[in-house]
C-alpha positions, 0 to 999 in steps of 0.5 A, a space after each residue: 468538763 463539769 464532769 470532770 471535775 465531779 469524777 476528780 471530786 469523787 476520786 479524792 474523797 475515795 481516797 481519803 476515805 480508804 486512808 481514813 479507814 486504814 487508820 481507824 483499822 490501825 487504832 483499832 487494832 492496838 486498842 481492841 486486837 482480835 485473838 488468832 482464830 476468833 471470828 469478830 461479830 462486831 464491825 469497825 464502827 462498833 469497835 471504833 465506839 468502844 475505844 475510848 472505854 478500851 483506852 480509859 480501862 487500860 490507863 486506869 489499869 497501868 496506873 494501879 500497876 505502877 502505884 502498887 510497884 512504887 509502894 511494894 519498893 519503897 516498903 522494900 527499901 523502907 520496911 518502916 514506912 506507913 503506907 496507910 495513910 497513903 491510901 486513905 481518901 484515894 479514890 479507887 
């Protein structure tokens, strides 16, 4: 009976380990995908580490995009407008 009941253990805990993993598989993916044709010399924990950087950079990123696109619209409909100061004591 006892080892039953470790075998049923051992099941669920495998079980929640293969779906742990084909979510980080998922995350990871999104985050940092691997181009057609290249082979990737880093494992999933490695990859999984480096997410975070991966998401910090591409929010850093799109935001600069998004500030640049709403300045060059409002210079465009505004062609007065001093954005200078704007971006004085804004960090980089």
């Amino acid at each position: 009976m006892e080892q039953c009941k470790v075998v049923a253990a051992e099941r669920d805990l495998l079980k929640e380990l293969t779906e742990l993993r084909a979510a980080v598989q998922a995350m990871v993916a999104m985050v940092d995908p691997v181009e057609e044709g290249s082979i990737e010399g880093k494992t999933w924990v490695e990859r999984l580490r480096e997410a975070p950087q991966r998401i910090a950079h591409y929010l850093t990123e799109t935001s600069k995009d998004y500030i640049a696109h709403v300045l060059g619209l409002v210079k465009s409909y505004w062609p007065q407008a001093r954005l200078t100061p704007l971006g004085k004591g804004m960090a980089v």
